[in-house]
N, C-alpha and C positions, 0 to 999 in steps of 0.2 A: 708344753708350749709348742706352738706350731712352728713352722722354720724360719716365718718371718719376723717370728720377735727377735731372734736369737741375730738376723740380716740387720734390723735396726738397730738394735740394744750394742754392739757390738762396733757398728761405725760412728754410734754417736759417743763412746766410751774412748773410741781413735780421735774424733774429735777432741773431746775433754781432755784428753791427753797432749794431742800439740797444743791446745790453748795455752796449757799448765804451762809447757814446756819454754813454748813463747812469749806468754807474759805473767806468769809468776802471777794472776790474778782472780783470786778464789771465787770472785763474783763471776768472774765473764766461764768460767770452768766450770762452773754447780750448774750452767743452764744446761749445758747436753748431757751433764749426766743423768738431770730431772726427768730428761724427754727419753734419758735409756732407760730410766725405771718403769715410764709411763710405759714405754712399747712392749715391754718385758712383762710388764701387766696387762696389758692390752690384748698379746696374744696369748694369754692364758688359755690351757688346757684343760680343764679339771676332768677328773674322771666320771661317769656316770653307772650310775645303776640301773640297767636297761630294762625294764617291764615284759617277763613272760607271760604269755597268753594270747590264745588266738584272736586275731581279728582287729588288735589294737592298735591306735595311730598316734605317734609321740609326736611333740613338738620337733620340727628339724632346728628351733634355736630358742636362746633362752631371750626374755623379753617380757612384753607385756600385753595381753589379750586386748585388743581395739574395735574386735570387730567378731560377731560371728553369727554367720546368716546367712539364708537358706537362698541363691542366685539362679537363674536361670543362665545358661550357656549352651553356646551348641550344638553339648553333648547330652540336655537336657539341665533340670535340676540337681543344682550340688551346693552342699553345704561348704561355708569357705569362712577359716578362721584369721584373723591377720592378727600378726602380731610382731609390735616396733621393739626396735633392740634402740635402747641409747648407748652415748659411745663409754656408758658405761658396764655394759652387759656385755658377755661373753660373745664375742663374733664367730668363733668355726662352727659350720653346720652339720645336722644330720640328718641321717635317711631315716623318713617317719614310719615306714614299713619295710619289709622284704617281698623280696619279689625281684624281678626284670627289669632294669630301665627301656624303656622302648620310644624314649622322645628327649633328647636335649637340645634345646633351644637358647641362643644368646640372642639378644637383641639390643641393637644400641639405641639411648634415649636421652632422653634429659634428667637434671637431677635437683629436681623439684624437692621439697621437704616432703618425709615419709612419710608424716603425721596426714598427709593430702589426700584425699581420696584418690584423684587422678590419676595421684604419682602411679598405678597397679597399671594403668594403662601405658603412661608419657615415657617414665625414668628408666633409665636399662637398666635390663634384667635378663635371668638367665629362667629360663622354664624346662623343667622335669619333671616326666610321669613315668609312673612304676607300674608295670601291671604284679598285681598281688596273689593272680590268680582267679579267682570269683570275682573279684572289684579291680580297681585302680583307683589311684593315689595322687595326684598333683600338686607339684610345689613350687613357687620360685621365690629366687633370691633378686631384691629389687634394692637399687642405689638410691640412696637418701641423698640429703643437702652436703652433708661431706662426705661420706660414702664415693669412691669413686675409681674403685677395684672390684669387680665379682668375681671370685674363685671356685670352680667349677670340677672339679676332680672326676666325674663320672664322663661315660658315653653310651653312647645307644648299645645296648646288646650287656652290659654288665649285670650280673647277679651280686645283689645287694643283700645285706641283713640289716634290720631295725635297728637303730640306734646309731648305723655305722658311722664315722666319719666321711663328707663327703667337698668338702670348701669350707670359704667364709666369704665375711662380705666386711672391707677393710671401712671400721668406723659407723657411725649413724645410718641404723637402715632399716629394712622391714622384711616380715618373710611372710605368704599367703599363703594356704594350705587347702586345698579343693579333695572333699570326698565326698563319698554317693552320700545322695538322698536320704536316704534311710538308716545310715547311722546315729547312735545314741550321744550326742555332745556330754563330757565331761568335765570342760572348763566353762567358767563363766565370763563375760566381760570383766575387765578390770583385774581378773588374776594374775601373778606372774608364774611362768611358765619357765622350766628349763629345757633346752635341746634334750632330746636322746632318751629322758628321766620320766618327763610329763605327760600323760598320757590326753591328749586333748579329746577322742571320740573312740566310739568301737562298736564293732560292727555287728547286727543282729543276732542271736543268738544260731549257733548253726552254721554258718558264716566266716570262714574261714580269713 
Protein backbone atom coordinates (compact mmCIF):
# COMPACT_ATOMS: atom_id res chain seq x y z
CA UNK A 1 0.00 0.00 0.00
CA UNK A 2 1.33 3.30 -0.86
CA UNK A 3 1.58 6.04 2.04
CA UNK A 4 -1.52 7.58 1.24
CA UNK A 5 -3.80 4.86 2.19
CA UNK A 6 -2.21 4.22 5.32
CA UNK A 7 -2.83 9.06 5.73
CA UNK A 8 -6.45 8.19 5.03
CA UNK A 9 -7.34 4.89 6.59
CA UNK A 10 -5.85 6.13 9.74
CA UNK A 11 -7.67 9.64 10.16
CA UNK A 12 -10.87 8.39 9.29
CA UNK A 13 -10.38 5.41 11.98
CA UNK A 14 -9.54 8.80 14.46
CA UNK A 15 -12.73 9.82 13.22
CA UNK A 16 -14.78 6.60 13.85
CA UNK A 17 -13.40 6.79 17.15
CA UNK A 18 -14.55 10.23 18.52
CA UNK A 19 -17.85 9.57 16.97
CA UNK A 20 -18.05 6.28 18.98
CA UNK A 21 -16.77 8.09 21.87
CA UNK A 22 -19.35 11.07 21.54
CA UNK A 23 -22.26 9.51 20.66
CA UNK A 24 -22.38 5.92 21.41
CA UNK A 25 -23.94 5.58 17.87
CA UNK A 26 -23.10 2.49 15.57
CA UNK A 27 -24.60 3.96 12.47
CA UNK A 28 -23.04 7.44 12.54
CA UNK A 29 -19.47 5.28 13.49
CA UNK A 30 -19.58 2.51 10.49
CA UNK A 31 -19.52 5.51 7.97
CA UNK A 32 -15.77 6.38 8.36
CA UNK A 33 -14.77 3.27 9.06
CA UNK A 34 -16.38 2.14 5.39
CA UNK A 35 -14.49 5.02 3.85
CA UNK A 36 -11.11 3.76 5.87
CA UNK A 37 -11.63 0.41 4.37
CA UNK A 38 -12.36 2.03 1.05
CA UNK A 39 -8.95 4.11 1.02
CA UNK A 40 -6.90 1.25 2.46
CA UNK A 41 -8.29 -0.57 -0.66
CA UNK A 42 -7.95 2.01 -2.89
CA UNK A 43 -4.24 2.53 -2.39
CA UNK A 44 -3.46 -0.96 -2.77
CA UNK A 45 -0.09 -2.10 -3.81
CA UNK A 46 0.04 -5.37 -5.17
CA UNK A 47 3.09 -6.79 -6.32
CA UNK A 48 4.02 -7.32 -9.86
CA UNK A 49 5.93 -9.80 -12.12
CA UNK A 50 7.87 -7.54 -14.34
CA UNK A 51 8.46 -9.03 -17.99
CA UNK A 52 12.37 -9.68 -19.03
CA UNK A 53 13.35 -9.09 -22.36
CA UNK A 54 14.62 -6.67 -24.52
CA UNK A 55 12.80 -3.98 -26.22
CA UNK A 56 9.45 -4.28 -24.17
CA UNK A 57 6.91 -1.66 -23.06
CA UNK A 58 4.65 -2.52 -20.12
CA UNK A 59 1.59 -0.87 -19.15
CA UNK A 60 2.57 2.08 -16.64
CA UNK A 61 -1.17 1.28 -14.99
CA UNK A 62 -3.66 -1.20 -14.77
CA UNK A 63 -7.02 -0.32 -16.65
CA UNK A 64 -8.56 -0.94 -19.58
CA UNK A 65 -7.20 -0.56 -23.43
CA UNK A 66 -9.64 2.43 -25.08
CA UNK A 67 -7.69 3.26 -27.53
CA UNK A 68 -4.66 2.16 -29.76
CA UNK A 69 -3.42 3.84 -32.89
CA UNK A 70 -1.03 4.90 -34.93
CA UNK A 71 -0.99 9.43 -34.51
CA UNK A 72 1.01 11.79 -36.13
CA UNK A 73 2.99 14.40 -33.60
CA UNK A 74 5.71 16.55 -33.90
CA UNK A 75 8.14 14.16 -33.48
CA UNK A 76 6.59 12.28 -36.26
CA UNK A 77 4.36 9.00 -36.30
CA UNK A 78 3.87 7.09 -32.96
CA UNK A 79 1.89 4.68 -31.83
CA UNK A 80 -0.33 5.72 -28.61
CA UNK A 81 -2.21 3.22 -26.37
CA UNK A 82 -4.75 4.96 -23.70
CA UNK A 83 -5.90 3.20 -21.26
CA UNK A 84 -8.76 4.35 -18.44
CA UNK A 85 -8.34 3.22 -14.75
CA UNK A 86 -11.74 3.29 -12.87
CA UNK A 87 -11.85 4.13 -9.44
CA UNK A 88 -11.74 0.81 -9.27
CA UNK A 89 -8.46 -0.35 -10.68
CA UNK A 90 -5.24 -0.09 -9.07
CA UNK A 91 -3.90 3.79 -9.20
CA UNK A 92 0.17 3.72 -8.55
CA UNK A 93 1.94 4.03 -11.71
CA UNK A 94 4.88 2.57 -13.50
CA UNK A 95 7.77 3.10 -15.58
CA UNK A 96 7.00 1.19 -19.09
CA UNK A 97 10.74 0.98 -19.91
CA UNK A 98 14.28 1.74 -18.58
CA UNK A 99 16.20 4.03 -19.53
CA UNK A 100 16.66 8.19 -18.79
CA UNK A 101 13.92 10.45 -17.86
CA UNK A 102 14.86 13.31 -20.02
CA UNK A 103 11.26 15.43 -19.85
CA UNK A 104 8.88 15.90 -16.85
CA UNK A 105 6.19 17.99 -17.61
CA UNK A 106 3.00 19.01 -15.30
CA UNK A 107 0.51 20.96 -16.74
CA UNK A 108 -2.63 22.27 -15.25
CA UNK A 109 -6.21 21.64 -16.90
CA UNK A 110 -9.46 20.92 -16.49
CA UNK A 111 -10.95 17.83 -15.34
CA UNK A 112 -13.32 16.69 -17.93
CA UNK A 113 -14.31 12.89 -17.78
CA UNK A 114 -11.32 10.52 -19.00
CA UNK A 115 -13.44 8.40 -20.99
CA UNK A 116 -13.33 12.09 -23.40
CA UNK A 117 -11.13 12.14 -26.02
CA UNK A 118 -10.27 15.75 -25.45
CA UNK A 119 -9.71 15.15 -21.95
CA UNK A 120 -5.40 14.09 -23.51
CA UNK A 121 -5.39 17.58 -24.58
CA UNK A 122 -7.72 19.94 -21.71
CA UNK A 123 -7.41 17.92 -18.23
CA UNK A 124 -4.03 18.27 -16.15
CA UNK A 125 -1.59 16.20 -16.60
CA UNK A 126 1.83 15.31 -16.00
CA UNK A 127 4.08 14.22 -19.30
CA UNK A 128 7.13 11.99 -19.20
CA UNK A 129 9.71 10.63 -21.59
CA UNK A 130 12.28 8.21 -21.18
CA UNK A 131 15.02 7.90 -23.63
CA UNK A 132 15.58 4.04 -23.85
CA UNK A 133 18.52 4.39 -25.61
CA UNK A 134 17.80 3.37 -29.55
CA UNK A 135 13.99 4.71 -28.97
CA UNK A 136 12.10 6.64 -26.41
CA UNK A 137 9.04 6.13 -24.63
CA UNK A 138 6.16 8.77 -23.64
CA UNK A 139 3.69 8.70 -21.08
CA UNK A 140 1.26 10.67 -19.09
CA UNK A 141 -0.79 10.66 -16.26
CA UNK A 142 -4.05 12.60 -17.05
CA UNK A 143 -6.89 13.82 -14.21
CA UNK A 144 -10.22 12.35 -14.83
CA UNK A 145 -13.85 13.58 -13.59
CA UNK A 146 -12.80 12.83 -9.98
CA UNK A 147 -9.32 12.49 -10.30
CA UNK A 148 -7.85 15.48 -9.05
CA UNK A 149 -4.20 14.75 -7.48
CA UNK A 150 -1.36 13.65 -10.11
CA UNK A 151 1.64 12.07 -8.26
CA UNK A 152 4.78 12.40 -10.06
CA UNK A 153 7.79 10.81 -8.17
CA UNK A 154 10.40 11.17 -11.13
CA UNK A 155 12.60 14.12 -12.64
CA UNK A 156 14.46 14.99 -15.54
CA UNK A 157 18.02 13.24 -15.37
CA UNK A 158 16.78 9.97 -13.17
CA UNK A 159 17.71 6.48 -14.34
CA UNK A 160 14.65 4.39 -14.24
CA UNK A 161 14.13 0.38 -14.64
CA UNK A 162 10.84 -1.22 -16.27
CA UNK A 163 8.25 -1.93 -14.20
CA UNK A 164 9.55 0.67 -11.57
CA UNK A 165 7.34 2.53 -9.23
CA UNK A 166 6.83 5.94 -10.31
CA UNK A 167 3.22 7.89 -8.81
CA UNK A 168 -0.32 7.52 -9.12
CA UNK A 169 -3.12 9.36 -10.03
CA UNK A 170 -5.75 9.83 -6.91
CA UNK A 171 -9.20 8.11 -8.31
CA UNK A 172 -10.82 8.10 -11.88
CA UNK A 173 -8.29 8.60 -14.53
CA UNK A 174 -6.42 7.62 -17.70
CA UNK A 175 -2.82 6.97 -18.77
CA UNK A 176 -1.49 7.48 -22.62
CA UNK A 177 1.45 5.64 -23.68
CA UNK A 178 3.34 7.19 -27.00
CA UNK A 179 6.10 4.84 -28.73
CA UNK A 180 7.92 4.69 -32.24
CA UNK A 181 6.28 3.68 -35.09
CA UNK A 182 7.41 0.57 -35.75
CA UNK A 183 6.81 -1.33 -32.76
CA UNK A 184 4.83 -4.62 -32.66
CA UNK A 185 1.28 -3.84 -30.47
CA UNK A 186 0.56 -6.66 -28.10
CA UNK A 187 -2.70 -5.62 -26.64
CA UNK A 188 -5.79 -5.27 -28.22
CA UNK A 189 -8.74 -2.71 -27.72
CA UNK A 190 -10.86 -3.66 -24.97
CA UNK A 191 -8.16 -5.90 -22.88
CA UNK A 192 -7.44 -5.07 -19.34
CA UNK A 193 -4.04 -4.49 -18.71
CA UNK A 194 -2.04 -4.36 -15.57
CA UNK A 195 0.80 -1.70 -14.61
CA UNK A 196 4.31 -2.88 -14.53
CA UNK A 197 3.05 -6.84 -15.63
CA UNK A 198 1.37 -6.20 -19.23
CA UNK A 199 3.43 -6.03 -21.76
CA UNK A 200 1.48 -3.59 -24.35
CA UNK A 201 4.26 -3.44 -27.51
CA UNK A 202 7.90 -4.32 -28.35
CA UNK A 203 10.08 -3.22 -30.26
CA UNK A 204 11.66 -4.84 -33.58
CA UNK A 205 13.66 -7.41 -33.49
CA UNK A 206 17.36 -6.16 -32.90
CA UNK A 207 16.23 -3.28 -31.09
CA UNK A 208 16.99 -2.76 -27.99
Amino acid sequence: MVRDGYFYGLALLAVAAIVWFTTHISVLTAVPVLLAVFFLWFFRNPSRKIPVGEGLIVSPGDGKVEEADWIETTSGTRLRVTIFLSVFDVHVNRVPVGGTVTLVEHREGLFLNAMRPDSAVHNEQTLITIDAGSYSVSFKQIAGLLARRIVCNLKTGDHVERGQLMGLIKFGSRVDVLMPAEVELRVKVGQRVKGGSSVLAAMPTGKK
